[in-house]
C-alpha positions in Angstrom: 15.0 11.6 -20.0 12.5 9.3 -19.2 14.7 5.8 -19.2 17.6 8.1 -16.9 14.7 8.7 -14.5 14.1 5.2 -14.7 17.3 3.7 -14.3 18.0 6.1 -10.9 14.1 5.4 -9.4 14.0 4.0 -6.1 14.1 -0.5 -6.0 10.1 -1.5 -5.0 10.8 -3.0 -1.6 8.9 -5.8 -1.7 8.2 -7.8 1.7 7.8 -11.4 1.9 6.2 -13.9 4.5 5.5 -17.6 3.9 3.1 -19.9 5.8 5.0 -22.6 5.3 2.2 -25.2 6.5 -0.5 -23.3 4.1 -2.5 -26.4 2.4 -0.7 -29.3 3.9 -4.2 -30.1 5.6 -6.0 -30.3 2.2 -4.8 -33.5 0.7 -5.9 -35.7 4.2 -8.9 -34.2 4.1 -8.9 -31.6 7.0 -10.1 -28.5 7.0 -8.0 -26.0 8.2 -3.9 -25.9 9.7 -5.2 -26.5 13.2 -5.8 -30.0 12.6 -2.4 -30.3 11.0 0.4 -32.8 13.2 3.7 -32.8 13.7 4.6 -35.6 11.9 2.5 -33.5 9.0 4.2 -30.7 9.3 7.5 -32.3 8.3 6.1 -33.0 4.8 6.9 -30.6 2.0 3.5 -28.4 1.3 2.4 -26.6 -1.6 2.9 -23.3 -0.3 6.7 -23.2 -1.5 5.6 -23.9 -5.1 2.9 -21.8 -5.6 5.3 -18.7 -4.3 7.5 -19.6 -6.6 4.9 -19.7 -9.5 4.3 -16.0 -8.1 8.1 -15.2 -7.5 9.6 -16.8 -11.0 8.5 -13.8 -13.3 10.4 -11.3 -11.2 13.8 -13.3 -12.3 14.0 -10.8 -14.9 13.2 -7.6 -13.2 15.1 -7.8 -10.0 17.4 -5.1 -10.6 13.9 -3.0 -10.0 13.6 -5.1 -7.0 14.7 -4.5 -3.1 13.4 -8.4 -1.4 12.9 -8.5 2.7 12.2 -12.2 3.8 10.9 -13.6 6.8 13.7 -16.3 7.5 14.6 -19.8 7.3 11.0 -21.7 6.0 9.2 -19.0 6.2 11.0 -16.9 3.1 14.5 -17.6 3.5 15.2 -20.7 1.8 13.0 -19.9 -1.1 14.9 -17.2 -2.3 18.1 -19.1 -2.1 16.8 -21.3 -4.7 15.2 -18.5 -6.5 18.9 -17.3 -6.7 16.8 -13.8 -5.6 19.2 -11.2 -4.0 17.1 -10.7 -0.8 17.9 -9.5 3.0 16.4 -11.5 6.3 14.5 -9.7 8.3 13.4 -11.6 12.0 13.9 -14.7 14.0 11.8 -17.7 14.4 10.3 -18.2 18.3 12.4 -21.0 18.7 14.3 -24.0 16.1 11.2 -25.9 16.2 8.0 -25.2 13.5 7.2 -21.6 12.8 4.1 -20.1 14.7 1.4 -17.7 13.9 3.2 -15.4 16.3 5.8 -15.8 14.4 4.0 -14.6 11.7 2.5 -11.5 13.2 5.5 -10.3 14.5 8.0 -11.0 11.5 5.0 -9.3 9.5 5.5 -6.1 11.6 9.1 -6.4 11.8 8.7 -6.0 7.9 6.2 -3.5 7.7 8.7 -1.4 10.0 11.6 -1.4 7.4 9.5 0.3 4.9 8.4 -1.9 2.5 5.8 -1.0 -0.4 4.1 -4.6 -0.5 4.1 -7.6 2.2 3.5 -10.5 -0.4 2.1 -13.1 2.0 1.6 -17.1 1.1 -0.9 -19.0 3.4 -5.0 -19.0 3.4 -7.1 -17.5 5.7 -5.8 -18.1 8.9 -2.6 -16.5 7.3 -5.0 -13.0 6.4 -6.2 -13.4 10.0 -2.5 -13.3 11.3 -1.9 -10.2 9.2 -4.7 -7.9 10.3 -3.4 -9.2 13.9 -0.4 -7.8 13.2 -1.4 -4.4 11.7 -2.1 -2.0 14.5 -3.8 1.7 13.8 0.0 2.7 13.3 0.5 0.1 10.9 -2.9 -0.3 9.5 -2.1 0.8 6.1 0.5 -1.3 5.3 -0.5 -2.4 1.2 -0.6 -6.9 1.2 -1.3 -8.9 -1.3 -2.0 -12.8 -0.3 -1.0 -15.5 -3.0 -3.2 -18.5 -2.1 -2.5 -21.6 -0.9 -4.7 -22.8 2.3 -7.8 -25.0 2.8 -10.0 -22.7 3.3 -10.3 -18.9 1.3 -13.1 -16.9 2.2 -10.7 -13.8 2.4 -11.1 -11.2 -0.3 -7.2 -10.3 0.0 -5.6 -13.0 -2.4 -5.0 -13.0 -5.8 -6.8 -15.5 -8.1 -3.7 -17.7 -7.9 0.2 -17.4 -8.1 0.4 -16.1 -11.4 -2.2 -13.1 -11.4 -0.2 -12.5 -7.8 2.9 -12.2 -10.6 0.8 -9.9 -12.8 0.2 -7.4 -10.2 3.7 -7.4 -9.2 5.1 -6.4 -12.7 2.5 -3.7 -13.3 3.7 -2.5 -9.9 7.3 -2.3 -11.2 6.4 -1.1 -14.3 4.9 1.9 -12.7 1.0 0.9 -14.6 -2.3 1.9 -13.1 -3.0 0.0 -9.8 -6.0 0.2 -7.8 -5.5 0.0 -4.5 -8.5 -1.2 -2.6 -9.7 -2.1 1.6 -10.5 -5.7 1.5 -12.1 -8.4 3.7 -10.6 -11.0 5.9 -12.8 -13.7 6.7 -12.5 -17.2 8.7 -14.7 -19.8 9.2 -15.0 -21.8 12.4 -13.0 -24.8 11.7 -14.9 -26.8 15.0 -18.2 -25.7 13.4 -17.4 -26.5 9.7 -15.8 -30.2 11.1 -19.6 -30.8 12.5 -21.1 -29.5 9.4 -21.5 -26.2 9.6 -20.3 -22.8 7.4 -20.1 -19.8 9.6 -17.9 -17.8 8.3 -16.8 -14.2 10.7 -15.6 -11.3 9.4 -12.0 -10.6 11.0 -10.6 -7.1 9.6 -9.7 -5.8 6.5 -6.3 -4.8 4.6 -5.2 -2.4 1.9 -4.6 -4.5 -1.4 -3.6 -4.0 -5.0 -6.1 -4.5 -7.4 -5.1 -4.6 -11.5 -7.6 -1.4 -12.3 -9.4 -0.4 -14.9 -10.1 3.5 -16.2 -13.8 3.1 -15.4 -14.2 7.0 -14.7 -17.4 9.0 -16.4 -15.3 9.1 -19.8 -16.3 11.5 -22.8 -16.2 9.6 -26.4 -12.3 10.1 -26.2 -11.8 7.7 -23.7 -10.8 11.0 -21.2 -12.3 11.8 -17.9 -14.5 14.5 -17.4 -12.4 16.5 -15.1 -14.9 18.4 -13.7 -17.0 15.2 -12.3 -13.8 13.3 -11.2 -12.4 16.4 -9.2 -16.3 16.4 -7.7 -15.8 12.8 -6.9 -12.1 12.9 -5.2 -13.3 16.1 -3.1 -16.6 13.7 -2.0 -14.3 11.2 -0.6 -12.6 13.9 0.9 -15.2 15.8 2.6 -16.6 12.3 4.1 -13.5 11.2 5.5 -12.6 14.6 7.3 -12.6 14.9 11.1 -13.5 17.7 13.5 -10.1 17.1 15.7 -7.9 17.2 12.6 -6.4 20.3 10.8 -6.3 19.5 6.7 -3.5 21.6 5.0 -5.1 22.1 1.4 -2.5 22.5 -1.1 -2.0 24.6 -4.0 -3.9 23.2 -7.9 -7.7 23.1 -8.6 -7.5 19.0 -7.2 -7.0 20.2 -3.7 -9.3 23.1 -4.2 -12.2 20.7 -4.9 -12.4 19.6 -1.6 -13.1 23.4 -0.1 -15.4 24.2 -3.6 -17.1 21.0 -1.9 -17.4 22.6 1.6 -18.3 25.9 -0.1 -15.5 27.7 1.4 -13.5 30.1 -0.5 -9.8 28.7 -0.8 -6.4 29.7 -2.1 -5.6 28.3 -5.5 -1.6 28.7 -5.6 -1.1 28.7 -1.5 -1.9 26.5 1.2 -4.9 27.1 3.3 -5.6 25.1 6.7 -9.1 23.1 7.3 -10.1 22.2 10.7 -13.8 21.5 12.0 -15.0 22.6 8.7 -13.9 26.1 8.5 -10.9 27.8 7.2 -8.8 29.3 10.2 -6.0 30.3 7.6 -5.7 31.2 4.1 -2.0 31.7 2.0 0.5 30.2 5.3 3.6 30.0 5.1 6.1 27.3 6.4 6.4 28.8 9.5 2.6 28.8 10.1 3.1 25.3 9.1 6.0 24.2 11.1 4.1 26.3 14.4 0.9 24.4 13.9 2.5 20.4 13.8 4.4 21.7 16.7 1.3 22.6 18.8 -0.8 19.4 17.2 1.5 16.6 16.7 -0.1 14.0 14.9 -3.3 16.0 13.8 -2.1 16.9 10.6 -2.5 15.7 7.2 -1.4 17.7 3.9 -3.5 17.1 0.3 -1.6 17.9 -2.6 -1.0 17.2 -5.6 1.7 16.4 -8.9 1.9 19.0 -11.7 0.4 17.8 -14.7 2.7 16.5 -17.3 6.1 16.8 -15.2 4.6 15.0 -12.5 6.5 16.7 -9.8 4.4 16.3 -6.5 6.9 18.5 -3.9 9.3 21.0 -4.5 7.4 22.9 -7.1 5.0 25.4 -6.1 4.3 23.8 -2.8 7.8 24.8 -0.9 5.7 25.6 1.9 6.2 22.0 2.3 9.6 22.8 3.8 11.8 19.4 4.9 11.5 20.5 8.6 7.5 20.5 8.0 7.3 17.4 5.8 9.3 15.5 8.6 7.0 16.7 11.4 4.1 15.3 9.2 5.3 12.4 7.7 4.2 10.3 4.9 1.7 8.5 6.1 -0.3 12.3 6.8 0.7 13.3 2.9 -2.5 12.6 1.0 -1.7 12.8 -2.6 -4.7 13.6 -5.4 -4.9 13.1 -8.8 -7.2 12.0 -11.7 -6.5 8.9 -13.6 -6.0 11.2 -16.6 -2.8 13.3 -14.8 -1.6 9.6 -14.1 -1.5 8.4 -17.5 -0.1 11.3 -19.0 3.1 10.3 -17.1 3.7 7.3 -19.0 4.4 5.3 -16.3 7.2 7.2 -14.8 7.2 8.2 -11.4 5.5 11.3 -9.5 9.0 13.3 -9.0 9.7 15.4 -4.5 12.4 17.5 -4.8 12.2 19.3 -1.6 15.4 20.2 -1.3 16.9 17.2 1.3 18.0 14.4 -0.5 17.9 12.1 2.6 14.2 13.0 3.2 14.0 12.5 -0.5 14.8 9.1 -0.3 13.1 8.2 3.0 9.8 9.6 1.2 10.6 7.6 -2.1 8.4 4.2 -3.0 5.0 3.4 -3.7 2.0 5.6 -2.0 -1.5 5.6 -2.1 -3.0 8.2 -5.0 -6.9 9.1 -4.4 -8.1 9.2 -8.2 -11.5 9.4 -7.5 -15.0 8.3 -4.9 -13.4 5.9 -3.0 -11.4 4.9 -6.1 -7.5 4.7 -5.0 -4.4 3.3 -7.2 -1.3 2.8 -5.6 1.5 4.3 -7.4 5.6 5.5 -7.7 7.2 8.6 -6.0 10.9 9.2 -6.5 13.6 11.6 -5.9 15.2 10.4 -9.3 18.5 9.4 -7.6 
């Protein structure tokens, strides 16, 4: 059962954008790719070969792998030599050197095809050109920098190519990922050439961390449910606003967050949160589908998987119809679970079954699972097809 389910999951759509000037500055001394000239710029950098120390491991396990590129320099040409199967997404500005605009848009141009990671090469001024790129609609798009610029102040990269290749795998191998808001930070490149280190803070960006189970833990090495489903309903409550309605799914995860408000909730329906108070207990779908149609965009639904099977729609949460899980969509789905209910899955996927295959598949890849306070993995859904 478990290797069929494998074998039929969904390919991690991995997203991939190369600075192809990253570092070249380095070697002469200069201190950032400002400084960098043309006749500089036609020399081979080192960003190329430390993707491919990233990109090398994944020989083996791309089968499990979908690969979007930025083109030409940028991506393109990499994965031709990689012998990587890989699809081009976006045009250079013109034939001449790639830009940062370049960057931003190609970035968002990626982000738009659905990917579950944007693997970006470059150093800070890279980071920068990502959180340019990610507006509020696109702000949660998961990156992952592998380094290779002057300067990296930014928290966002991995230690170097080959923990970048570490995350990746556990990522494919469906493992425990945290999944964590990190700093990008610049320095001012006229300031630091005079002497002087200010660095400025510039954004942050949703990245992949390799996690550890550092929950409260009883001598078994479990979580204590009770203080981890007290934790996951305290990130909750704190990130809950007054203009939003909350539809609180059926388990005792869900629950938490309206034990938290002390508000008396449905355990096996779907109650609806707004302002703090419950204006409906036990809806239906058509309460549902009535309610995005009057406040489009205001909704967001928390549910969660059924321990053990791991099914996270289709199974006691219908209520979910297709026509009201389009009408949300997947950003607004806010999936909870303890580390524990993770685990116990053995690295297969969390299983939607809601009864449209092509929603199914749209809603398929990698989503952000709250496991705990401010403690977030990013993990597998699939329609097992």
């Amino acid at each position: 059962m478990n290797s069929e389910l494998d074998s039929k999951a969904k390919p991690f759509r991995l997203g991939f954008l190369l600075n192809p000037y990253a570092g070249l500055g380095g070697p002469e001394g200069l201190k950032g790719s400002d400084e960098i000239s043309d006749e500089l710029r036609q020399q081979a950098g080192r960003s190329a070969e430390r993707a491919k120390r990233a990109l090398t491991p994944l020989l083996e396990r791309q089968a499990d792998l979908e690969i979007l590129t930025a083109p030409t320099e940028m991506g393109e040409q990499l994965f031709k030599e990689l012998g990587l199967p890989h699809r081009v997404v976006g045009t250079l500005s013109d034939q001449g050197f790639s830009t940062a605009e370049d960057s931003e848009r190609i970035a968002q141009e990626l982000a738009c095809e659905g990917i579950d990671l944007l693997l970006f090469v470059g150093g800070d001024g890279t980071a920068r050109n990502m959180v340019n790129a990610f507006s509020s609609e696109l702000s949660a798009q998961v990156c992952l920098g592998i380094p290779a610029g002057v300067k990296m102040h930014s928290a966002v990269f991995a230690i170097n190519p080959e923990s970048a290749a570490e995350v990746l795998l556990l990522l494919l191998k469906n493992g425990l990922v945290d999944l964590r808001q990190q700093e990008v930070r610049d320095i001012d490149e006229t300031l630091f050439r005079q002497g002087q280190v200010r660095s400025k803070y510039y954004g942050e960006l949703w990245v992949p961390e390799v996690g550890h189970f550092v929950q409260q833990t009883k001598n078994s090495g479990r979580e204590v449910e009770e203080l981890v489903l007290a934790d996951i309903a305290a990130d909750i409550v704190e990130r809950l606003e007054d203009d939003e309605f909350y539809l609180i799914g059926p388990g005792s995860t869900p629950k938490a967050v309206l034990d938290e408000l002390h508000l008396e909730g449905t355990l096996l329906g779907f109650d609806v949160l707004h302002a703090g108070e419950l204006i409906a207990k036990d809806v239906d779908a058509g309460y549902l589908e009535t309610l995005l149609q009057e406040n489009p965009a205001k909704c967001k639904a928390l549910i969660t998987a059924i321990g053990g099977q791991g099914h996270l729609l289709g199974r006691g949460n219908q209520q979910l119809s297709p026509a009201v899980l389009r009408a949300l969509g997947r950003d607004n789905i806010w999936v909870l679970a303890t580390k524990t209910k993770i685990t116990e899955l053995q690295n297969r996927p969390l299983l939607i079954d809601s009864n449209d295959p092509e929603l199914d598949r749209g809603l398929s890849g990698h989503i952000p699972v709250l496991c705990g306070y401010r403690d977030t993995i990013y993990y597998p859904i699939s329609c097992g097809v």
